[in-house]
N, C-alpha and C positions, 0 to 999 in steps of 0.2 A: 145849696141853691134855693129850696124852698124858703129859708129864715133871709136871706139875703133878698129877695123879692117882696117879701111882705114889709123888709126896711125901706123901701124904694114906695112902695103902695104907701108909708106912710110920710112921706118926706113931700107927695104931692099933694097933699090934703089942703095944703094955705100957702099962700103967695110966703109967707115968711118960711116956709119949710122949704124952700130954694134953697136958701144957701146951706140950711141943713142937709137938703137932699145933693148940693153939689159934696158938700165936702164926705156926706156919706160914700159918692158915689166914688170920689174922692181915694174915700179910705177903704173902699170895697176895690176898685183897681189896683191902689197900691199890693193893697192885702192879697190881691189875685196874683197880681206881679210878683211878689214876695214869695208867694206860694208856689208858684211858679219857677221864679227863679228857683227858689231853697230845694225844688223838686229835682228843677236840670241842676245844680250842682251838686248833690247828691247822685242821680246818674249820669251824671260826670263820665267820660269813661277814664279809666289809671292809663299812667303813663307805660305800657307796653312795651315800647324800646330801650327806656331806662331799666324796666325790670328785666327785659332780656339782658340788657348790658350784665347785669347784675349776676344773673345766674351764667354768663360766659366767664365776667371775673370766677367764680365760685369755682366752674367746671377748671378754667387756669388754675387755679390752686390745687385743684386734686390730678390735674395732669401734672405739674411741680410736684407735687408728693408722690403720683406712683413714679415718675421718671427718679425720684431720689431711690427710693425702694428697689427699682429695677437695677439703677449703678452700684446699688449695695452689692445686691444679691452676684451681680456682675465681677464687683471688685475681689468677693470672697470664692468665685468659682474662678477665677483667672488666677494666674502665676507674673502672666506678663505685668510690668511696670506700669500704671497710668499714666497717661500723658501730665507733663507739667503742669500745661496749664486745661485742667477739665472744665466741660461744661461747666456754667456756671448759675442752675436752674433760680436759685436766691436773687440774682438781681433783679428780676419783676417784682419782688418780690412789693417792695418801698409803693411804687406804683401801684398796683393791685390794691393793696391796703385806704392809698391816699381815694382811690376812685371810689372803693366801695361805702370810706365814708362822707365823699360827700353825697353820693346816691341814699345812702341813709336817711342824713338832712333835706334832700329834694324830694325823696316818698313818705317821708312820713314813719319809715318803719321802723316800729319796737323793737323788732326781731333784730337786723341790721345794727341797730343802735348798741345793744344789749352784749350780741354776737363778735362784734369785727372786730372789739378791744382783745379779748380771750382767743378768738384764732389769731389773731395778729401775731400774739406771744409764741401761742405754739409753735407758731412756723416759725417765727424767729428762733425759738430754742431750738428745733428736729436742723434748722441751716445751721447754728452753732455744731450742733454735734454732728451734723454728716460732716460739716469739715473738720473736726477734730476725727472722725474715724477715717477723714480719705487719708488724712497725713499719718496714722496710725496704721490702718494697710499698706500705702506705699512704704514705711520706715517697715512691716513685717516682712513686705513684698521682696523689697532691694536685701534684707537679711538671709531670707530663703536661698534667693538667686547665689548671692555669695557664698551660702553653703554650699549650693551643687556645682557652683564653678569651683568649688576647692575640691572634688574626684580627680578631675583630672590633670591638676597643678600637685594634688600630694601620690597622683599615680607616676608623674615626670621627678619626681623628688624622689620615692621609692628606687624607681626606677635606676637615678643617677646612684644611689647608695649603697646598691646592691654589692658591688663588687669590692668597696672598700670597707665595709662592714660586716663583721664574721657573720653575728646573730642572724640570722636572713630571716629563723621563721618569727624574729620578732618583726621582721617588716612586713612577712607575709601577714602577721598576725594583724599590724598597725593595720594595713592596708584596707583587711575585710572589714576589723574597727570601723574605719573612715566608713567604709561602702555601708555599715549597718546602721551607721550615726544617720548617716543622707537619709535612708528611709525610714528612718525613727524620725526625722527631724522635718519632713514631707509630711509624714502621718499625724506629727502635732499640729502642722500648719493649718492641713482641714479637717481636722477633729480636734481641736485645740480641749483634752479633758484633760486633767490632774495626773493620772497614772501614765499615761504617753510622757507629759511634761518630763516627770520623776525617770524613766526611759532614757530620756536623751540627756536629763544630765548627768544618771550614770554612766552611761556611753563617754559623754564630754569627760569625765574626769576620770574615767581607767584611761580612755584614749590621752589624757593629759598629765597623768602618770607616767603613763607607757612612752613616752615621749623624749622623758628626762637621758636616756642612755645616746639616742640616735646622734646623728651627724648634726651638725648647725642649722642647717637649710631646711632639713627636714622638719626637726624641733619647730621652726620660727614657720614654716609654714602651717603646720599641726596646730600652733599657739593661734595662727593668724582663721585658723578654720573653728576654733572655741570660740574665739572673739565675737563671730560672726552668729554660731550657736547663740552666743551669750547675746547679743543683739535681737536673737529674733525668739528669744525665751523671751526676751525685756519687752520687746514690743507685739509681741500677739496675744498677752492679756491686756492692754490696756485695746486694743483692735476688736478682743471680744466682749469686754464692758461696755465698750460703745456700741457695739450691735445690740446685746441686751440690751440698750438703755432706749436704743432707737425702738425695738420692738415695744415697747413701752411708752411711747408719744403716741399723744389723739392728737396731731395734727388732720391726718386725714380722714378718721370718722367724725372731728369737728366740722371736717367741709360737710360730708353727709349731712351731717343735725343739722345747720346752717341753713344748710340747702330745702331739706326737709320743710324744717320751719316757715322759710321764706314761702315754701310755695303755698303752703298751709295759711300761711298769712295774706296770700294773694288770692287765694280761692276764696275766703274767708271775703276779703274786700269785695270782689266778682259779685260774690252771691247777694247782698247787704246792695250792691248800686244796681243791682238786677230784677230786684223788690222797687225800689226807689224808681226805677223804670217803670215797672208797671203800673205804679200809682201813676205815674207821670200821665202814662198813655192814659189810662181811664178820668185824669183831672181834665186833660186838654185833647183829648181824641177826636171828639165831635167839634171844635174849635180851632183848635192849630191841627189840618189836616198835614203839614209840611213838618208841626213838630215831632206828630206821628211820625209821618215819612222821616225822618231822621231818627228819630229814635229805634226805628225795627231797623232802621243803617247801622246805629249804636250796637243794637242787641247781636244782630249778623257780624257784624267785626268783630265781636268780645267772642262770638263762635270760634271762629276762624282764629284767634289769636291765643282762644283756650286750646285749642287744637294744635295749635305752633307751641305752645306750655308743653301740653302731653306729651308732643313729640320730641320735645327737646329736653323734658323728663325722660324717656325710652332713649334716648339718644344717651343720657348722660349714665344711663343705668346699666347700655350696655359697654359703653365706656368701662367702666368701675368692673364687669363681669369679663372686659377681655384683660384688661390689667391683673385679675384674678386667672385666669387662667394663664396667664402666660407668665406672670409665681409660678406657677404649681407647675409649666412646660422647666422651667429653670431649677426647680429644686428638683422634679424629676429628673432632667439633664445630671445636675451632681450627684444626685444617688448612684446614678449608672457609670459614672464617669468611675465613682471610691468601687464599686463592682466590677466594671471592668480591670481595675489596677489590680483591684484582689485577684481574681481571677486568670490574670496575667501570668502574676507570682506564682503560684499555682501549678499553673501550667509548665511553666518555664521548669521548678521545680522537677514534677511528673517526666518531662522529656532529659532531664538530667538522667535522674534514676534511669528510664527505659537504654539510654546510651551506655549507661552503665552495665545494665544487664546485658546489654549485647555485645560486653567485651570477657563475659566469663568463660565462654569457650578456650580464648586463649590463653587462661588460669588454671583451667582444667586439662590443658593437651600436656602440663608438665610432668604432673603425677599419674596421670593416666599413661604418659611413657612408660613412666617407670613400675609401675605397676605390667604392662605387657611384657616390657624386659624381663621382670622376675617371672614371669608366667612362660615366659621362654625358654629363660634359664633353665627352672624346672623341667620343661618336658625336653629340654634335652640329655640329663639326668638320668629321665627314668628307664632306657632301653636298659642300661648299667642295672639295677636294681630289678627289670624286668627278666633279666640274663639270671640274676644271681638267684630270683624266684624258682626262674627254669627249671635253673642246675639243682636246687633243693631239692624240690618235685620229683625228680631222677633218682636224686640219693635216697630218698624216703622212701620210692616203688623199689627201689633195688636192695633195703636193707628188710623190707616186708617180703619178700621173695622168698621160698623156703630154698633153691638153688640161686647161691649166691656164686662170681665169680671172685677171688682176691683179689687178681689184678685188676678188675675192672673194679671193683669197689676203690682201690687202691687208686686208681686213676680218677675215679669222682671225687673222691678224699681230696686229692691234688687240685683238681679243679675250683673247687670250692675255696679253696685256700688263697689262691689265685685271685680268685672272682673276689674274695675278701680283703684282701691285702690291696687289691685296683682301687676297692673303695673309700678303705682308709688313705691311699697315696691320694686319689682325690678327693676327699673330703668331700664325697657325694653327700652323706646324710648331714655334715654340718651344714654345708652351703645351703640344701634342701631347707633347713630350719631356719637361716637368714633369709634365704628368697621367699619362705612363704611369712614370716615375718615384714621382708620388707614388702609387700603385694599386698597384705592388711595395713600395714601402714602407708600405702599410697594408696588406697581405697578411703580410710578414717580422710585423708590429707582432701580428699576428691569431695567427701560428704561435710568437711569444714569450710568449701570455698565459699559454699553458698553464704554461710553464717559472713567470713571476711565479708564478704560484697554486702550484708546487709546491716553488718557493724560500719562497714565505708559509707553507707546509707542514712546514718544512725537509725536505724530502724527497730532493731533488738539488742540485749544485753550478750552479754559476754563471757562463759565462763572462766573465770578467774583463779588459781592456784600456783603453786610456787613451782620456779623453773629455776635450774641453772644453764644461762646460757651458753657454757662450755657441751651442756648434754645435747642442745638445742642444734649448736653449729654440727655436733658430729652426727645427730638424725639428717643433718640438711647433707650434708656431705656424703653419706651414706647412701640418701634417695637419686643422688645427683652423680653420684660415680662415675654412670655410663655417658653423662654427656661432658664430664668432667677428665673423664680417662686421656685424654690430650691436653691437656694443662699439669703444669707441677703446682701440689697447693702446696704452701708452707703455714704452718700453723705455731702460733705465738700465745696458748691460751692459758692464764694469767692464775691465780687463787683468789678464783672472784664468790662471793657470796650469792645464793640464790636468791631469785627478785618473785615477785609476785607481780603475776599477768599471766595474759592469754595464749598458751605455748604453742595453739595452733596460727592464732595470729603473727607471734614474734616469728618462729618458724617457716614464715609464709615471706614475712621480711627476709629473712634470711635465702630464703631460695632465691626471689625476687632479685634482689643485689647478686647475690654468686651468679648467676645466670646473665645477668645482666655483662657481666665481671668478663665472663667466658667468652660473651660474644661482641668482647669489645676488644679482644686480643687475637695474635695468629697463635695457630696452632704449635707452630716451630717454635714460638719464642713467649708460650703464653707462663707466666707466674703468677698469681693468684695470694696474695697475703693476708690471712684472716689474723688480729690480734684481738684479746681480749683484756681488759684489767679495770680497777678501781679507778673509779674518779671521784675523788673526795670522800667522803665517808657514810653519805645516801644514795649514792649515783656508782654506775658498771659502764663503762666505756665500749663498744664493740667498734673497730677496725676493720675495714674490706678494702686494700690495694689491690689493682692490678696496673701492670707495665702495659697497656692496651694503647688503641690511637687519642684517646683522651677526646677532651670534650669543646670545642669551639664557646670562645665568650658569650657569642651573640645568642647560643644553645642554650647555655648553663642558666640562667634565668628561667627558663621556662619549664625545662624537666620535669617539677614538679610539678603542670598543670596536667589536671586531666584531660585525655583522649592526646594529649600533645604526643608526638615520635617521630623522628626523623626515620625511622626505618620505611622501606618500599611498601606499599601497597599492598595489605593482605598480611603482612609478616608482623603489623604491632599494632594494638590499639590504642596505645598512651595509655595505661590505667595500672600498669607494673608501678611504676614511681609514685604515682599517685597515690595507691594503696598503701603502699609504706610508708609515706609522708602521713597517711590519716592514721594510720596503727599506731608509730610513735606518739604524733601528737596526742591522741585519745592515753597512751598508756605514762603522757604526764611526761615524755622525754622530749627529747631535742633532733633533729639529725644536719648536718653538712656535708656538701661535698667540694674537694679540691680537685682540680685539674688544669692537668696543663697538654695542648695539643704535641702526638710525638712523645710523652715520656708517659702518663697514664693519671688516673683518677685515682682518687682516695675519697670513699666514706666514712664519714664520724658518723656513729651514734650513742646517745646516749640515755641510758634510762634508769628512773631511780627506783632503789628497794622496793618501795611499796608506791603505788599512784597515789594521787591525792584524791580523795571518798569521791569527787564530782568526775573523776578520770577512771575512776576502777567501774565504772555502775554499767 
């Protein structure tokens, strides 16, 4: 101002310094104007709605990526199918892109400019690949499903097979197959690792072996449940390269930096026209009182709208912090979800066994009969041997006597002869030597149930040594006499070689079935027929008829489950059959049974010389 005034002091010194002094004054207005202007267009204020616009596109983008993120995580913890046609967060997508660049060109900004080509891609590729992974989950999704709708189509196939196909326990076998395939093949689905994989296809292919013997229906059903296996092997690793490949896109920390930057870049412009303000106000403060007055309007609004920034910064932050936690509500969900499944199994497990143990009572009332019986026997025995003690006692004080009588010696003589001759006609001291005999051996039989039930458990091993089953049937027949003494057994036992296994297990088989044999015949008319012999040249045959009421169709299926029994209430727990079906199977053999209702049942068993190493342990 001072140099501007002493131009003016000089411009009036001489009529001819007029037009000098207009045009100075002239060029001092313009200059002020210029200045002036160049000041207010520098504190300018920015376009505020455009930049909000800007950062709502921005915050759209990161809502489109965690909503992808969240369908991920969705699609990999669900089993259900997605709908055909899903959401379809990408179609903003084009739009978003187009707005933000022309707001680039309308602001001015580097950032914008630099940015929206390189997000633009990202989010185009992260939309490429979530729908390459949606069609990848649904084709694992719809594979799965078809696996576990094949339980109950190969349990209706079992089912129908049963009766025209000898091998049964190979359907039982198929069957558990199937049911261990299903959770083998659940467990790859959400923990898709390498050793599960390897898991289920050797499941798929004993089960696809084991297959080749069965009926048509069965086979084709079996093949149609591989199929399905082999589909959703095929497509849940390309389901988890795409999730890898997804966790692996800066789609959405490109929005952050984006965002970042932009506001960086805005605060940056703020501060730079908020300076250019203040000159303003001090060039024209005392002169434009109105410019003033607009300008602290200027500076008030750039407040207020910095404010609306922040807050819509905190807005956008918490955005991004509840999308974070509600990942971690979701992946916490599926942890607990694979915990509770374990857990389950587990359990289910745990109440098996317990139902188990509470059917050994009635495994133990067998032997523990017979064991009382021989303790009976016994003491009925002993008054005979208590007499003959007596009589001894007598003749010993009467031959110690210094007056002895003859006849009365003569007469204890007699006596004793007597009392000797009773014991040999009853074979008190032999019987004695089998009844305590068999009272140790249904004691040993009483202290092995526990080990069956925990071998039926697989719990513990098994002692293992060579039996022959002909020795085996006549310990069973032995223990069993007294409930056996109303029945006629016929025995058929064969020149069979001795096998190696568990003689209190097979033993336990064998009482199991005789007993069973007993109480499924009348007493008037019960026959009992044990055979034994060769089958083949590794394999011993054993045979149990009886002419009993036999067994109902709809029955015979099931016998072999456990706790299963047609008997009343109190009187069977289902675990007789059961345990013999596990004893064989463990000892590497086979067993069937035939029956017809009104003519009587027959069981086959079978079992070979020595188990196979994975059967004997």
């Amino acid at each position: 101002m001072p140099r501007l005034t002493a131009m003016l002091s000089i411009l009036r010194r001489g009529p001819r310094s007029k037009a000098v002094h207009a045009s100075l004054i002239g060029a001092a207005a313009v200059a002020l104007i210029a200045t002036l202007v160049y000041l207010y267009v520098k504190t300018e204020g920015p376009d505020f709605k455009r930049q909000n616009e800007v950062l709502a596109l921005l915050r759209e983008l990161k809502e489109i990526d965690a909503r992808w993120d969240v369908d991920i995580l969705r699609a990999r913890a669900e089993i259900a199918v997605p709908p055909a046609s899903p959401v379809d967060h990408a179609a903003a997508l084009p739009r978003v892109r187009e707005e933000l660049t022309a707001a680039a060109q309308e602001l001015d900004s580097a950032v914008l400019r630099l940015g929206i080509g390189e997000l633009g891609n990202a989010f185009q590729r992260k939309a490429e690949v979530v729908d390459k992974f949606r069609q990848a989950n649904a084709a694992a999704k719809q594979a799965l499903l078809q696996v576990l709708a094949a339980d109950t189509e190969i349990a209706g196939l079992v089912r129908g097979a049963w009766q025209d196909f000898r091998e049964r326990e190979r359907l039982v076998a198929a069957e558990s197959a199937v049911a261990q395939l299903l959770a083998e093949a659940q467990r790859y689905y959400f923990a898709p690792a390498e050793h599960k994989r390897k898991n289920v296809e050797a499941l798929a292919s004993d089960l696809r072996e084991a297959a080749a013997p069965f009926p048509p229906a069965l086979r084709e059903g079996i093949l149609r449940l591989d199929a399905s296996v082999q589909q959703l092997l095929g497509a849940k690793p390309i389901e988890q390269d795409l999730y890898n490949t997804l966790s692996f896109l800066t789609a959405g920390p490109r929005v952050g930096s984006l965002t970042s930057a932009f506001s960086r870049e805005l605060e940056a412009t703020l501060t730079a026209r908020e300076l250019y303000g203040a000159y303003l106000t001090a060039y024209a403060g005392a002169l434009l009182v109105l410019l003033g007055y607009l300008a602290a309007r200027l500076v008030a609004s750039y407040r207020l709208l910095n404010a609306a920034n922040l807050a819509l910064t905190a807005a956008n932050e918490g955005l991004e912090q509840r999308v974070a936690e509600r990942t971690a509500e979701l992946s916490q969900a599926l942890q607990q979800l694979k915990d509770s499944g374990a857990q389950l199994i587990q359990t289910e497990k745990m109440s098996s066994l317990g139902q188990m143990v509470a059917g050994v009572a009635h495994e133990i009332n067998t032997p523990l009969a017979y064991v009382k019986n021989s303790l009976a026997s016994v003491r009925g025995k002993l008054p005979e041997l208590v007499q003959l003690v007596s009589e001894s006692e007598k003749l010993i004080a009467m031959l110690r006597a210094k007056a002895n009588d003859p006849e009365q010696l003569t007469r204890q003589f007699a006596q004793m002869r007597t009392l000797v001759a009773q014991l040999n006609e009853h074979r008190v001291l032999e019987e004695l030597g089998e009844l305590t005999k068999d009272g140790l051996y249904g004691i040993e039989q009483i202290s092995e149930l526990v080990v069956n039930l925990r071998n039926f458990s697989r719990l513990d091993r098994r002692k293992v040594e060579s039996l022959n089953l002909n020795d085996g049937i006549g310990a069973t027949l032995l223990l069993g006499r007294h409930e056996l003494k109303k029945h006629a057994i016929k025995k058929s036992l064969g020149d069979i070689p001795p096998i190696v296994c568990s003689p209190s297990q097979i033993n336990q088989v064998f009482l199991n079935l005789i007993k069973n044999a007993a109480q499924a015949i009348e007493p008037a008319q019960g026959v009992i027929t044990i055979t034994t012999r060769r089958d083949g040249d590794a394999h011993v045959a054993v045979e149990i008829e009886d002419n009993g009421k036999g067994i109902p169709p709809e029955v015979l299926p099931k016998i072999f489950d456990p706790f299963y029994t047609t008997k009343d209430v109190g009187q069977g727990t289902g675990l007789g059959l059961a345990i013999v079906y596990k004893i064989i199977e463990q000892h590497g053999g086979r067993i069937g049974v035939a029956s017809t209702v009104g003519v009587g049942t027959k069981v086959t068993m079978v079992l070979p010389l020595t188990p196979p190493e994975n059967k004997a342990q």
